[in-house]
N, C-alpha and C positions, 0 to 999 in steps of 0.2 A: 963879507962883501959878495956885490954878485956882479954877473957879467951879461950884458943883453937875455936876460931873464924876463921871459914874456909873460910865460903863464905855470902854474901846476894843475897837473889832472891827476884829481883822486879817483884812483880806484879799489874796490872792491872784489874780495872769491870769497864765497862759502870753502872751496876744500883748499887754494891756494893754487889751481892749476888753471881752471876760467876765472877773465878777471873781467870785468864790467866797470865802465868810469861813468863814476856817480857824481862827481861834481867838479869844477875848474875852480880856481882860485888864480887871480891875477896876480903877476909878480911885479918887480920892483925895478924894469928892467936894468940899469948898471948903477950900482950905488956902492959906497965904500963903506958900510957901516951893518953893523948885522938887523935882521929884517925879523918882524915877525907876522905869521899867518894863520886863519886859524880855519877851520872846516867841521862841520857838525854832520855824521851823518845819522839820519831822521828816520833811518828805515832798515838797521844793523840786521844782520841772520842773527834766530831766534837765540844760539847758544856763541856761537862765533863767529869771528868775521876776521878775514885778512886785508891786510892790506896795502898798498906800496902808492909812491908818487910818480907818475910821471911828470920832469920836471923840461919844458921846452922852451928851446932859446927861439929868439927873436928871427932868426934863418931859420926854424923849423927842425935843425937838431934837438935831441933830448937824449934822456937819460933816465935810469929808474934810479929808485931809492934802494934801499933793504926791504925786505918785508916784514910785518911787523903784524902780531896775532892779538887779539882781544876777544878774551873770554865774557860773558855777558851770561846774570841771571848766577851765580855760583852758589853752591849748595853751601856755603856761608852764612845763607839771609842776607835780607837786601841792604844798603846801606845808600847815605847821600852826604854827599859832601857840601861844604858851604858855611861859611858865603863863598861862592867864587859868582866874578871875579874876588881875590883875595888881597890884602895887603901885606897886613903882618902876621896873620894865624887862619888858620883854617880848622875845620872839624871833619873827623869821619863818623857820623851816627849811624848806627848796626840797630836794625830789626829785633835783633836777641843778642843776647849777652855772646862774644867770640872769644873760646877757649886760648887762640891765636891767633894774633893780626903781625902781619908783615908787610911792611909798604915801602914805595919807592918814589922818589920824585925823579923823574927823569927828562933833562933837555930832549928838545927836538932834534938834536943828532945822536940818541941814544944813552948820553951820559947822565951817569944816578947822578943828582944832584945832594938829597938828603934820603934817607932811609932810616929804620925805627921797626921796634919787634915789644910790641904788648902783649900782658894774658889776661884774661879775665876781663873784658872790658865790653860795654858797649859805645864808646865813646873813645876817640884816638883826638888829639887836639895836635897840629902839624906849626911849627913856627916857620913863617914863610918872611920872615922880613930879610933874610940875607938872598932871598932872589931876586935875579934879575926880573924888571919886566917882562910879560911873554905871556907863552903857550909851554903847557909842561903836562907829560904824562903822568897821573896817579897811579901808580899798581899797588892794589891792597890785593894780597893772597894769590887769587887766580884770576881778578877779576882788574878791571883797569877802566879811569876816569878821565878827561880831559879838566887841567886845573888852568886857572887862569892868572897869572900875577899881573895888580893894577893898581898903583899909587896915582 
């Protein structure tokens, strides 16, 4: 639930000390039911990118999130996921065959939701039907994707 919830401002650091807000997402202001939001940024630092919410109420208090790191480009080879949005399964397709894939689904407040460890593969297939609706982070190895669940 949220409580006079105006808006989020995302922002961005390259090292985690300057932060710069790169986009606002409007909130939901008071609702009894959990919310979802979603934000793309178009223009990440070359290898990584930090980043946290600030989250402001409707009086102009706020609050920040966690901070939260995203590696990008991983000496891995590239990969893409898809289809997102997703329903019931998803794929992760790898550039070159991965000795070792490690992934994570993780809620918007940090929590794995599903996780999984293949070798030899260039293809990871994710069953997504036991999620909720939403916004969900991918973390494959060192590198991390924005997933979308959408029935």
């Amino acid at each position: 639930w949220e409580k006079n919830n105006d808006r989020f401002e995302v922002e961005r650091s390259a090292d985690g000390s300057y932060w710069r807000k790169i986009g606002t997402v409007k909130g939901s202001g008071t609702i009894f039911q959990d919310a979802s939001y979603s934000f793309t940024d178009d223009n990440p630092e070359t290898t990584q990118s930090f980043y946290r919410l600030k989250q402001v109420d409707q009086d102009e208090k706020f609050r920040y999130s966690v901070v939260r790191q995203v590696t990008f480009n991983s000496d891995n080879g590239r990969f893409i996921v898809g289809p997102n949005p997703a329903s019931s399964q998803t794929e992760i397709r790898f550039s070159k065959t991965q000795s070792l894939v490690n992934y994570e689904v993780l809620d918007i407040g940090g929590r794995i939701k599903l996780k999984g460890r293949q070798q030899n593969v260039r293809k990871v297939t994710i069953q997504t039907a036991g999620l909720e609706n939403g916004v969900y982070l991918l973390k494959i190895n060192n590198s991390s994707s924005k997933l979308i669940i959408s029935r």
